[in-house]
C-alpha distance (Angstrom), angle and dihedral (degrees) to the residues before:
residue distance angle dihedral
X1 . . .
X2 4.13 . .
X3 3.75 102.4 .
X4 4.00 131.6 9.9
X5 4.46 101.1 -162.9
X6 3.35 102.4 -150.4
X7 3.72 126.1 -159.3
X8 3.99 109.4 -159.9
X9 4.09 120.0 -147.6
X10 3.49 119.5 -117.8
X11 3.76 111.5 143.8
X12 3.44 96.7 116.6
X13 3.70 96.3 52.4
X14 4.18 84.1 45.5
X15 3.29 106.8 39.0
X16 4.22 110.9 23.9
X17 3.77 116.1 -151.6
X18 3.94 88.3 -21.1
X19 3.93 85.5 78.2
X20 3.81 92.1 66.5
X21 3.23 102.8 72.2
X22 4.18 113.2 -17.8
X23 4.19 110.0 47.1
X24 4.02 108.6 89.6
X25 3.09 117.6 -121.3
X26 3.88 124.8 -146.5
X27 3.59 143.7 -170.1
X28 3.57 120.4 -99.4
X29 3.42 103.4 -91.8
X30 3.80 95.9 -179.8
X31 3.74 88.2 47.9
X32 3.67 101.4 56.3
X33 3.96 93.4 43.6
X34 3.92 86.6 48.9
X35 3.92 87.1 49.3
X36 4.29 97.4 42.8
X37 3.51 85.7 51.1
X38 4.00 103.8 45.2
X39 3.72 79.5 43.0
X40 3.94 98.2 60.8
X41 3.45 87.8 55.5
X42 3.51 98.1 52.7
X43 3.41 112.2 -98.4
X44 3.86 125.8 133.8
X45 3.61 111.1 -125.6
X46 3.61 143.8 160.7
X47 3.97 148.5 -168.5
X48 3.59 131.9 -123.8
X49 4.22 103.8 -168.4
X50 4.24 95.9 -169.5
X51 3.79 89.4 171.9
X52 3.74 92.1 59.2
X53 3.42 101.1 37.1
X54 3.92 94.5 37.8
X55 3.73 101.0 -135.4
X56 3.13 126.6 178.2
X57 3.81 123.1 -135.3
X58 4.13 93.1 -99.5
X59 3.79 85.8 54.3
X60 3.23 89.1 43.2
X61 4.38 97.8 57.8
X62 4.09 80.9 40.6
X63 3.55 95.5 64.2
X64 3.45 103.3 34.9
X65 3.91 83.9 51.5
X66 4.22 83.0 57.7
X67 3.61 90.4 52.2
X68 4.17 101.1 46.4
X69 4.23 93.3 -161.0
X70 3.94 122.9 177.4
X71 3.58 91.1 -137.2
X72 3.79 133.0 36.3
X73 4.00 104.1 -151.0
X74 3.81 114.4 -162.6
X75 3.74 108.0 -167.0
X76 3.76 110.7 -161.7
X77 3.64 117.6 -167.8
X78 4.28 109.4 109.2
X79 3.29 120.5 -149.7
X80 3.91 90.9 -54.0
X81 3.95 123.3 35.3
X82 3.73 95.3 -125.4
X83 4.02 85.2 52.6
X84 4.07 78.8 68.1
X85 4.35 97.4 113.7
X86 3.30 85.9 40.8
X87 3.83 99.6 66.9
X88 3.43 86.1 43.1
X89 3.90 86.8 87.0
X90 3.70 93.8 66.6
X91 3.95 94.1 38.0
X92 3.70 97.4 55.4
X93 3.73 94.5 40.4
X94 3.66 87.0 58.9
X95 3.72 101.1 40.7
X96 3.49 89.4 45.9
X97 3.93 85.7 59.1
X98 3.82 92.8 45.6
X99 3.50 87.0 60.1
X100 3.77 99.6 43.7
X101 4.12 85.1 49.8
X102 4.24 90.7 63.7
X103 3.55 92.6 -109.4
X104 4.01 105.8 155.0
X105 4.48 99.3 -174.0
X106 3.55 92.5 121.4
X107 4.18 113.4 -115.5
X108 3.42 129.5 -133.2
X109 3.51 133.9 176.0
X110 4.11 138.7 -156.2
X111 3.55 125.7 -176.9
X112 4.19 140.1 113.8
X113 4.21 88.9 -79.7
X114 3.54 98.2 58.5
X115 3.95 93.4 41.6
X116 3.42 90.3 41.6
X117 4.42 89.3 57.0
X118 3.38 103.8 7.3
X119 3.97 97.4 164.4
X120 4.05 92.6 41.8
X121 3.95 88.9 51.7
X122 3.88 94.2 56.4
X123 3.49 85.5 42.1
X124 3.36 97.5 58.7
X125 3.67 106.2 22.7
X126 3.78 108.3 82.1
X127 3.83 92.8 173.2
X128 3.92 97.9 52.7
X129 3.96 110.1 88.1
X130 4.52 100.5 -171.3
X131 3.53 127.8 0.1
X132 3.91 129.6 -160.4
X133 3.73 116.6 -117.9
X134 4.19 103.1 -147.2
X135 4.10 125.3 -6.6
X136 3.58 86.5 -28.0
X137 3.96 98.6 -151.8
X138 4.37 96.5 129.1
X139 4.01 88.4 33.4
X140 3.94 93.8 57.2
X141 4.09 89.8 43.3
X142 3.89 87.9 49.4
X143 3.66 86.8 49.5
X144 3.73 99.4 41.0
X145 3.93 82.0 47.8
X146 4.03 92.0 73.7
X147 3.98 113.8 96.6
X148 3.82 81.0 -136.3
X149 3.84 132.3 27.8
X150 4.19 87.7 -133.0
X151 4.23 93.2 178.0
X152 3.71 86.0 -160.6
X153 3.87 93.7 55.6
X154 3.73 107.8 56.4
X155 3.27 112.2 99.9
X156 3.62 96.9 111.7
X157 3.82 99.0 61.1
X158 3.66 114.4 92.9
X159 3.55 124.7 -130.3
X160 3.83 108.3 21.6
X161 4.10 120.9 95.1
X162 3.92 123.9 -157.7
X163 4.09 133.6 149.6
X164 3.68 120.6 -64.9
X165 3.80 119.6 175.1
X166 3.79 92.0 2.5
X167 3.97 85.6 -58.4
X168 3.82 135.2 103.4
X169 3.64 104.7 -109.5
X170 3.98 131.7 179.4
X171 3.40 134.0 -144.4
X172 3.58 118.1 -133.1
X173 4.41 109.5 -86.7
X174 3.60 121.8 -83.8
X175 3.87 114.4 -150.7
X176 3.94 125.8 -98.4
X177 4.24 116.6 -127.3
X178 3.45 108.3 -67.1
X179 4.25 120.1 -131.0
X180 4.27 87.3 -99.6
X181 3.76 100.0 50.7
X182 4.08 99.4 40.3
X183 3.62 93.8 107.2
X184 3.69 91.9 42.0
X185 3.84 101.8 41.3
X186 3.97 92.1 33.4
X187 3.65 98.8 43.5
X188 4.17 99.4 178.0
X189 3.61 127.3 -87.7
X190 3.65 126.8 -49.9
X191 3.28 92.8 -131.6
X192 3.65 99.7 171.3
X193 3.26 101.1 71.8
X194 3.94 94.9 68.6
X195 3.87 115.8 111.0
X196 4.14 121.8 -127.0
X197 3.51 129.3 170.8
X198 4.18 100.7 -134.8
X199 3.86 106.4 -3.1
X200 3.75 145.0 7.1
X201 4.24 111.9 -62.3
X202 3.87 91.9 1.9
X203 3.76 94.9 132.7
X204 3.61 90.0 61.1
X205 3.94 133.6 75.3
X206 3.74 140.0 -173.6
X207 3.96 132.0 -107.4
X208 3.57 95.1 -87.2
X209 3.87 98.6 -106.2
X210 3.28 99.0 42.4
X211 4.22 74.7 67.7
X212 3.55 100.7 54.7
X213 3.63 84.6 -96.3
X214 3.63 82.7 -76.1
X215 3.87 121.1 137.9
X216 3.94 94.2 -153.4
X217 4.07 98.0 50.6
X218 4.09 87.7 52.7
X219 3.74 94.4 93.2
X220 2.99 155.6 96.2
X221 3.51 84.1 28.8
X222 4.03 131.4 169.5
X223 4.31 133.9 -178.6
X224 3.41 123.4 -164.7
X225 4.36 136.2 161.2
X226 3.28 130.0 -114.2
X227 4.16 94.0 -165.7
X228 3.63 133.2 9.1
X229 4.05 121.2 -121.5
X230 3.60 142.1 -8.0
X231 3.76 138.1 -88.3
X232 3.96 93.8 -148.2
X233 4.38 118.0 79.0
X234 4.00 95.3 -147.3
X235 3.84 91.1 -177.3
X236 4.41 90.1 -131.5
X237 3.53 94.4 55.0
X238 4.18 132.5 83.0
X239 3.42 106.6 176.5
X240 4.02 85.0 119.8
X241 3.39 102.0 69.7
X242 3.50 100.4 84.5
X243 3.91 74.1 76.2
X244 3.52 92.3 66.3
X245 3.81 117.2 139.0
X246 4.10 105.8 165.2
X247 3.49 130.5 59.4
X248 3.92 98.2 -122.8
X249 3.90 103.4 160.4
X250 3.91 91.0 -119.2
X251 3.94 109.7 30.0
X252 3.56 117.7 -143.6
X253 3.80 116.1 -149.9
X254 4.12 96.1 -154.7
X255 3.47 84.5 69.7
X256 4.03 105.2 60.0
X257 4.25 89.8 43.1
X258 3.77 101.7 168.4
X259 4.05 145.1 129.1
X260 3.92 131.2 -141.1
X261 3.53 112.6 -174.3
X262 4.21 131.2 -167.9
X263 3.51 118.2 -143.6
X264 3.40 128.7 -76.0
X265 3.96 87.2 -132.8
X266 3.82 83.8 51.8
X267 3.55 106.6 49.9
X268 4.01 86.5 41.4
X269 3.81 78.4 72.9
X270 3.68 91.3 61.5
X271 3.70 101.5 53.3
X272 3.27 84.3 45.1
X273 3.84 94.2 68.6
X274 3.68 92.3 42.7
X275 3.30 91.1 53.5
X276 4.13 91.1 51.9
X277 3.93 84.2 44.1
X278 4.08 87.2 57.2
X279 3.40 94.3 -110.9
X280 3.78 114.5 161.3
X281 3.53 104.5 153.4
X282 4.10 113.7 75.2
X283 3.47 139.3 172.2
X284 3.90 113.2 -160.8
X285 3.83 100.8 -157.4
X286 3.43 101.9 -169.0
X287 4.12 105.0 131.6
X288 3.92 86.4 -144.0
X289 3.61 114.1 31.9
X290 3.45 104.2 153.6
X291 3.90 97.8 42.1
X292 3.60 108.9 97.6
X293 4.20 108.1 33.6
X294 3.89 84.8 -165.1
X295 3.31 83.6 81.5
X296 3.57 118.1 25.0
X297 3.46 103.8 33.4
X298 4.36 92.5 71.6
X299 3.71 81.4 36.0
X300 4.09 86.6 61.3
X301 3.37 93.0 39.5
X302 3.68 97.0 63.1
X303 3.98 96.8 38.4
X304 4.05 81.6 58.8
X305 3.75 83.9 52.0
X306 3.46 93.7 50.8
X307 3.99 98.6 40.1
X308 3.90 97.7 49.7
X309 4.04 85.9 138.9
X310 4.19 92.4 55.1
X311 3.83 88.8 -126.1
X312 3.99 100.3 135.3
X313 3.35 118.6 84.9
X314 4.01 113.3 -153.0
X315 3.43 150.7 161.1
X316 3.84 139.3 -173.7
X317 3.56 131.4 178.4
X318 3.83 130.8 -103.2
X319 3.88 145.6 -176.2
X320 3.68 110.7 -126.4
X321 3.29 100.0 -120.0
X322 3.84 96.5 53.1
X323 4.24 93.8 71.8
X324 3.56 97.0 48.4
X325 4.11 90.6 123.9
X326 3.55 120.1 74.4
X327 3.98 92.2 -138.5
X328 3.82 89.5 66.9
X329 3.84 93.7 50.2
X330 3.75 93.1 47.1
X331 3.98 87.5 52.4
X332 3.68 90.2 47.5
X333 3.66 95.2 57.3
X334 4.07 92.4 43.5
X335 3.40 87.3 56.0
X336 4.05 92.6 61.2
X337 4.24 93.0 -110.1
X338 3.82 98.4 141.3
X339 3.39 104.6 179.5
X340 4.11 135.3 22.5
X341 3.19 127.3 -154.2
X342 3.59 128.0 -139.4
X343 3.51 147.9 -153.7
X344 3.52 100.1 -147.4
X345 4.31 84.9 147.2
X346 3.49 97.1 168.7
X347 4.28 142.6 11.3
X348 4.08 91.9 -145.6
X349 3.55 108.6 93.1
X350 4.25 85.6 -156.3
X351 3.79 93.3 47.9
X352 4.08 88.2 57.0
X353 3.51 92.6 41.7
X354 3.45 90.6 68.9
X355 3.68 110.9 56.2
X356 3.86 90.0 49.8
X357 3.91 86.2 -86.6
X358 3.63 107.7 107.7
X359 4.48 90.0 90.6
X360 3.90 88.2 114.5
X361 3.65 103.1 39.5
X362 3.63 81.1 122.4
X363 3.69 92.8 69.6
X364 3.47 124.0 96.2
X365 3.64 97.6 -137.1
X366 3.78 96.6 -165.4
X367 3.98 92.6 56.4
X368 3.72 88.4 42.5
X369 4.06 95.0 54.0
X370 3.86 83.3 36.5
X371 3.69 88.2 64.4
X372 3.67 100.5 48.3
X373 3.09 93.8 53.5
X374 3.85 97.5 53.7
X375 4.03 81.8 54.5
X376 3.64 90.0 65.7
X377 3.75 97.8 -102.0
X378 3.48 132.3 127.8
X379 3.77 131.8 -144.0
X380 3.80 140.3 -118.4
X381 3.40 103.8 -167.4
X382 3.85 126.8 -158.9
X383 3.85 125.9 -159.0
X384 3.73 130.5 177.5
X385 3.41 122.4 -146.7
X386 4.11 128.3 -160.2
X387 3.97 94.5 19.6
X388 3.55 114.5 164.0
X389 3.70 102.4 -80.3
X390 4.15 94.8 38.6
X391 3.65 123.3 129.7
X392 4.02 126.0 169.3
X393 4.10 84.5 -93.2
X394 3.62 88.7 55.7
X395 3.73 100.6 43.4
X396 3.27 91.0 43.4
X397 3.90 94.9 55.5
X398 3.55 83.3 51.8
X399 3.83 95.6 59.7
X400 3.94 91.5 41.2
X401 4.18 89.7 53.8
X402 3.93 90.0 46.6
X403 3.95 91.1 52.6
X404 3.97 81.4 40.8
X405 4.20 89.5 59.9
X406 3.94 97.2 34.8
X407 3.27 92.1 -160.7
X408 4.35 118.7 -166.7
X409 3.83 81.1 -123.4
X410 3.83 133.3 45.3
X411 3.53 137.9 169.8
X412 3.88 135.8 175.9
X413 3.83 132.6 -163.4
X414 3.74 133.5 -171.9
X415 3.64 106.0 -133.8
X416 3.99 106.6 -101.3
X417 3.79 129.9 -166.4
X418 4.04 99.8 -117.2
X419 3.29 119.1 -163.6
X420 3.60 104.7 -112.5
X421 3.81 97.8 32.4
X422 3.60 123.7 97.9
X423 3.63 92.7 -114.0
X424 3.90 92.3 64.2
X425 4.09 89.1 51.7
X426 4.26 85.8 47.5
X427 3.91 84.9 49.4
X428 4.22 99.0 49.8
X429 3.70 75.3 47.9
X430 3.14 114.3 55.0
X431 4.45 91.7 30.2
X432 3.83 94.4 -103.3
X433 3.84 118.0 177.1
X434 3.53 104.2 -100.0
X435 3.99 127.7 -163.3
X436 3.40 108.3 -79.3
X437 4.46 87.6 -138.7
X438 3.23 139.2 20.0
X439 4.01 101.7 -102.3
X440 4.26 86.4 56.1
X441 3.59 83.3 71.0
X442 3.80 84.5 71.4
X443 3.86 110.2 80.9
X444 3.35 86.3 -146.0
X445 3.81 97.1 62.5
X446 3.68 134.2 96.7
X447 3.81 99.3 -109.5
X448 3.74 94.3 35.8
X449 3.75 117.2 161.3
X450 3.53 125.5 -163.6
X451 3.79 120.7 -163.1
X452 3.92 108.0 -106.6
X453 3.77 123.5 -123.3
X454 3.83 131.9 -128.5
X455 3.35 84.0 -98.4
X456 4.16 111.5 31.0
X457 3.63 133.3 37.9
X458 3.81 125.7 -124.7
X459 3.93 97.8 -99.5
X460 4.23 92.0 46.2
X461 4.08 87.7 53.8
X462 3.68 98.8 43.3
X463 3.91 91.8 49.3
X464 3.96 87.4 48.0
X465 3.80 85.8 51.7
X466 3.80 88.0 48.5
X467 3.36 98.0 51.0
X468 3.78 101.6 43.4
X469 4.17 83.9 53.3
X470 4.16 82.5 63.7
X471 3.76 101.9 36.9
X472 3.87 92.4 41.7
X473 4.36 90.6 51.0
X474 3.69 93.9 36.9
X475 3.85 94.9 50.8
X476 3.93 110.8 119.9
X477 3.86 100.1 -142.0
X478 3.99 86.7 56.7
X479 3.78 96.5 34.5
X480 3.98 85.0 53.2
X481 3.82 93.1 46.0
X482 3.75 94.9 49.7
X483 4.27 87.2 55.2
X484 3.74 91.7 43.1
X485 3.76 88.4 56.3
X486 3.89 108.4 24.6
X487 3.99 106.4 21.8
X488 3.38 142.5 -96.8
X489 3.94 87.0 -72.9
X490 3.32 101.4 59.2
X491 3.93 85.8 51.3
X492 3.78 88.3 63.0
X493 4.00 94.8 41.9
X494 4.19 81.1 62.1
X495 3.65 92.9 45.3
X496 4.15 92.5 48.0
X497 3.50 90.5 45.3
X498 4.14 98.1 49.6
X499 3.83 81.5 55.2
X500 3.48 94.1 66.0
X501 3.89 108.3 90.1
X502 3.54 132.0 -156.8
X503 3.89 113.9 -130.1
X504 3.59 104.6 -137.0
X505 4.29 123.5 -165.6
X506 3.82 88.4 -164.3
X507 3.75 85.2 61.9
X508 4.10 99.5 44.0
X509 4.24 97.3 -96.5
């Protein structure tokens, strides 16, 4: 065997007593393209999905004893890029493990954290052997490409980083894909290497809305892009630093702002093995779907071909001011995406404006949500609480246009310093309390800590953020929405689920 992928588990860390029985949880995305495309070229390679099959570490050393790879692979992305340091919790902890066990298979590991601070993560990560310095696809071939993995011989391959001398030291950057050889270079998902216990994608489930807030309709349940990065530089976001082509000792994604797209004929392909796998369920996890209608507009057109019964269930994400036309809505919904969700972030014009989102404060967001929703689609929608420019006012007008909307879905984040984002680079500068791990990166997590605003410290946003999460799901007119649409059940499901809370250190749990 050439490569074992390896996706670490670190839900619990993450996600607390939500990760029992309400986080999703998705296949590796990263993992499986990583995998298709080592594959094409020849190489023998295999996944290891701990998460989903909820290994523990022995397990773990057994199987990857069973397999006998030359290189251990950690891909580090969670179920969203930007939720990249966070997964680091579970990666490291395992690694760390490996090495303790005597294992010798080297270990490398890609993902947004280690792009994002490539010399700190060497630094600091006795356990990790290379790591890949952007997407990583032509750096892992060159290094799969060796007869022997000789970690003191590897200066020549571009891309990767790793100690030399007792220092971290990088090799000079390899390219990512280009646009022409996507469908060549990126050749799908290897989908068949993904463990389940009775049938295809049963060991993974669905956020809980996108389910109907039903348990039972969660699986089997698949993601998968349809283009890689973004051509907007919103300063709390990462997601392009898999774009990364410098060595810059903290990498900041606004500045490699790009997209790479397959073909629609190409990616048509892929829903066309879920579809023969009985997938219904799918996430498309583009962050810009409906940006470029070169692209996704044949790509709809065939879905709604292919979907003539309405049986998939889908969602993609969108900007708000990208599905302003009622043409593109009514092609969404033929196409069998459900729900959209959208990064509405913040209702303060002056608050967007400065992280770099403030490009639709032209929009009329209720007349835009107004109009999804008369296409038949729902909404996820996404707020971000304690950016920059947020004060209680602000926040709280926030809230009050959320409840305003009642959207089926809703989600709220206290603003975080990624690493990657701008805001992180703003934060070493200015002496910001950081997390003091990787999983309080995760607003989810125990020790979370949000960056504070001019205006509000860490602990007064994140209990803001708490308490809009109960008000919002325990709010009658969306409570009684939810049951006139999904059931009495899925009522209940919300209920159960707002009475799980989140112990929080910042708060004095």
């Amino acid at each position: 065997m050439d490569v074992l992928f390896i996706n670490a588990n670190a839900s619990k860390e993450i996600y607390q007593d939500l990760s029992k029985k309400y986080s999703a949880r998705e296949p590796p995305t990263w993992s499986l393209l990583l995998a298709e495309s080592c594959r094409s070229i020849g190489h023998d390679v295999a996944i290891l999905d701990c998460c989903a099959e909820e290994l523990t570490h022995e397990q773990t050393i057994e199987r990857i004893k069973e397999i006998n790879p030359r290189l251990l692979c950690f891909v580090v992305y969670g179920q969203n890029v930007n939720a990249g340091t966070t997964s680091m919790a579970g990666a490291t902890a395992l690694s760390e493990f490996i090495k303790s066990s005597g294992v010798k298979t080297p270990i490398a590991y890609i993902g947004s954290h280690v792009q994002s601070l490539p010399y700190e993560t060497l630094e600091k990560e006795k356990s990790i052997d290379v790591i890949f310095t952007n997407e990583g696809v032509y750096a892992l071939r060159n290094l799969l490409s060796e007869d022997k993995i000789d970690l003191k011989n590897l200066d020549h391959i571009k891309g990767i980083g790793f100690i030399k001398n007792n220092k971290p030291f990088l090799t000079s950057p390899e390219s990512i894909v280009p646009q022409e050889k996507m469908d060549v270079d990126l050749p799908g998902y290897a989908w068949d290497l993904l463990p389940f216990k009775e049938k295809p994608f049963d060991l993974y489930r669905s956020p809980m809305w996108h389910a109907e807030y039903d348990h039972d309709k969660r699986t089997p349940y698949a993601a998968l892009q349809t283009s890689l990065g973004c051509n907007f530089g919103c300063e709390f976001c990462m997601i392009n630093i898999v774009n990364r082509d410098d060595n810059d000792p903290i990498g900041v994604a606004s500045n490699y702002s790009k997209m790479r797209y397959w073909s629609p004929e190409f990616i048509i392909k892929e829903f066309d093995k879920l579809i023969e796998y009985g997938v219904k369920t799918i996430r498309i996890t583009d962050e810009m779907f409906l940006l470029n209608p070169r692209y996704y507009k044949p790509l709809c057109e065939m879905l709604a071909e292919r979907n003539k019964n309405d049986d998939l269930i889908m969602w993609a994400y969108s900007r708000i001011d990208t599905i302003r036309r009622k043409e593109v809505l009514e092609l969404v919904r033929k196409a069998g995406i459900k729900w959209l969700c959208l990064g509405i972030e913040s209702a303060d014009k002056k608050v967007r404006l400065e992280v770099s989102k403030g490009r639709f404060e032209d929009v009329d967001i209720e007349k835009v949500v107004q109009s999804v929703h008369d296409s038949d689609i729902e909404i996820m929608a996404n707020y971000i609480f304690g950016l920059p420019g947020d004060d209680l006012e602000s926040m709280q007008k926030t809230l009050d246009l959320s409840l305003e909307l009642c959207t089926i879905g809703w989600n709220a984040y206290a603003a975080m310093a990624l690493p990657g984002s701008q805001l992180y680079k703003k934060a070493v500068i200015e002496g910001h309390k950081l997390p003091e791990d990787y999983a309080g990166y995760s607003f989810h997590a125990y020790n979370t800590q949000p960056l504070p605003t001019k205006h509000l410290s860490a602990a007064e946003i994140l209990k803001f953020r708490d308490e809009a999460f109960i008000k919002y799901h325990s709010y009658l007119p969306f409570l009684e929405k939810i049951e006139k649409k999904y059931g009495i059940i899925a009522r209940d499901n919300i209920e159960k689920m707002t009475k799980v809370r989140l112990k929080r250190k910042l708060l004095g749990d």
